[in-house]
C-alpha positions as CSV (number, residue, x, y, z in Angstrom):
1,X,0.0,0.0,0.0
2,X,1.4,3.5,-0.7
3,X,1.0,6.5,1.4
4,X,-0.8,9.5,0.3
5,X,1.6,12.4,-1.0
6,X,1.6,14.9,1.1
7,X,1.1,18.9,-0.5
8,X,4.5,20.4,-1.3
9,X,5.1,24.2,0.4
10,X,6.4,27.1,-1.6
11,X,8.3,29.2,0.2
12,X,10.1,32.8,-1.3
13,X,12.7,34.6,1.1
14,X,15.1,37.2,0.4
15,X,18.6,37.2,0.0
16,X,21.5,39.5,-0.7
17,X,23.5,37.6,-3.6
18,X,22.8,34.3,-6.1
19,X,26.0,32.8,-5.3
20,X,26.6,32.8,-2.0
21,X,22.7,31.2,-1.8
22,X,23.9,28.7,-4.5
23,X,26.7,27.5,-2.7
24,X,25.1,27.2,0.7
25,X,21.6,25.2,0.2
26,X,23.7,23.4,-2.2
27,X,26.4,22.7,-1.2
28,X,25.7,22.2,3.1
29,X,22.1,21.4,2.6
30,X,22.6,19.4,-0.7
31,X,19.7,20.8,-2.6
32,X,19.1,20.5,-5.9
33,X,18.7,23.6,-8.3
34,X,15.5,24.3,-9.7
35,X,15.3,27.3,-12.3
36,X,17.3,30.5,-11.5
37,X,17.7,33.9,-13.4
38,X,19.9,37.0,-12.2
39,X,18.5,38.1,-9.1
40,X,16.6,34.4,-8.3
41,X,16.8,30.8,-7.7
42,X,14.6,27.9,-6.6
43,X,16.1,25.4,-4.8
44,X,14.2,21.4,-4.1
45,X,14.4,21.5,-0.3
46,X,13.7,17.5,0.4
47,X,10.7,18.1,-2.0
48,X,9.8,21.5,-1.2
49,X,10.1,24.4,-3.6
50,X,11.8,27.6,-1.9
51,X,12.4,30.5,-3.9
52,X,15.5,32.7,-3.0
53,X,15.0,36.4,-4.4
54,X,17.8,39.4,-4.1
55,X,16.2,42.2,-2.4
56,X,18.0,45.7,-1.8
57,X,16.7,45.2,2.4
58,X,15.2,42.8,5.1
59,X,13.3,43.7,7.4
60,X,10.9,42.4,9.8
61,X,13.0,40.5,12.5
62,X,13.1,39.3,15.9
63,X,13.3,36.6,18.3
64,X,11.1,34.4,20.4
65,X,11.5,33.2,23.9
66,X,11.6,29.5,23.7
67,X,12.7,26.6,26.3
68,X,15.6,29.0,27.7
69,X,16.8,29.9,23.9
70,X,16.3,33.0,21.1
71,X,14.7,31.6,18.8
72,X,14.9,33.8,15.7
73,X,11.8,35.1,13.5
74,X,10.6,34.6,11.3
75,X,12.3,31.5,10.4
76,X,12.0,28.0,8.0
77,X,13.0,24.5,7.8
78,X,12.2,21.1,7.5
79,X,11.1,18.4,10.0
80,X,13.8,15.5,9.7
81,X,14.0,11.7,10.8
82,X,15.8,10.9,13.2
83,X,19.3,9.6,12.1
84,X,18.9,12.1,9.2
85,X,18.7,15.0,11.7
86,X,21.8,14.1,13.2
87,X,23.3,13.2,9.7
88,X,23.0,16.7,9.2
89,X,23.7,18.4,12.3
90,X,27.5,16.1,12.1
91,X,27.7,17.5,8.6
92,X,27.0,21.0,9.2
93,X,29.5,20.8,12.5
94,X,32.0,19.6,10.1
95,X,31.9,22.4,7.9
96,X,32.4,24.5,11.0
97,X,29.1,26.1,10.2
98,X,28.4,29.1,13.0
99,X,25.1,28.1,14.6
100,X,22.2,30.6,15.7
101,X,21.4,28.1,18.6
102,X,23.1,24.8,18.6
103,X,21.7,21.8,17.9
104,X,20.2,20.0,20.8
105,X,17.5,18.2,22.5
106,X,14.2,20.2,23.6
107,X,11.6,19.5,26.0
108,X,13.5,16.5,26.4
109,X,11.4,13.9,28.2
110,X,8.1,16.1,27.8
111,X,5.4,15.8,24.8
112,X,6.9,17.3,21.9
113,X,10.9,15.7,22.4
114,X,12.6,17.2,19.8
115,X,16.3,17.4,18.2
116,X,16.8,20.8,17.0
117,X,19.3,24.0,15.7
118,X,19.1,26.9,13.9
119,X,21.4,28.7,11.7
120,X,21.4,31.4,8.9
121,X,22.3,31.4,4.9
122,X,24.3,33.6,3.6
123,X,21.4,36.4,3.6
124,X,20.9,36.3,6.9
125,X,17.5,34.0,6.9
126,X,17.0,31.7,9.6
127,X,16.9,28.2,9.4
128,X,15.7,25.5,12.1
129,X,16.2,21.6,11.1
130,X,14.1,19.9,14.0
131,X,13.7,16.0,14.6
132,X,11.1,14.2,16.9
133,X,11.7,11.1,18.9
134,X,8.1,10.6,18.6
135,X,6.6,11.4,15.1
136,X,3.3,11.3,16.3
137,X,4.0,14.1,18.8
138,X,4.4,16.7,16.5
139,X,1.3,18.3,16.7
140,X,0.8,17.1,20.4
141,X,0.2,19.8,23.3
């Protein structure tokens, strides 16, 4: 029996430079390119189409009290197995890549046990890879 597919998101964001973008969801995140012109590219993000646009500023910022960390806004990311989660957090540690907040376990033992860390492109936008222990407890309060 196959699963249903689940809807695809589009997401645009702003960036300052192609290149830079490129390289990073590329060559950290190991997304695929979609189509690009001068001042845009779309990027497969496990699935997902995100847009990355050059705008002249960015605006609209700020951060959010959560479980003792700043967690920035706004922010985007993907929801990761388990091993794949820390696939990725080893790789990005190898690349030496500065972290917005680290990766780590939240609400550890609580509903809602989740891997998670944040970290910026090139631009500046925020990213959060997150992981469950439980799957089911994603949407659980």
């Amino acid at each position: 029996m196959t699963s249903p597919q689940l809807p695809r998101f589009h997401l645009a964001f702003p960036i300052r430079d192609v290149e830079s973008t490129r390289r990073f969801y590329v060559e950290l995140l190991g997304c695929a390119v979609g189509r690009s012109a001068e001042r845009w590219i779309d990027f497969d993000l496990h699935g997902h189409q995100i847009s990355a646009h050059v705008v002249d500023t960015k605006t609209n910022e700020g951060f959010n009290p959560v479980d003792g960390d700043r967690v920035p806004v706004p922010h985007f990311g993907l929801i990761l197995e388990w091993s794949a989660w820390h696939t990725l957090a080893d790789r990005l540690r190898s690349h030496r890549v500065q972290f917005e907040i680290e990766p780590h376990i939240r609400f550890a033992g609580e509903i809602g046990e989740q891997a998670t860390m944040f970290l910026r492109d090139p631009s500046g936008n925020a990213l959060e890879f997150k992981s469950f222990r439980d799957d089911a407890s994603v949407f659980a309060h």
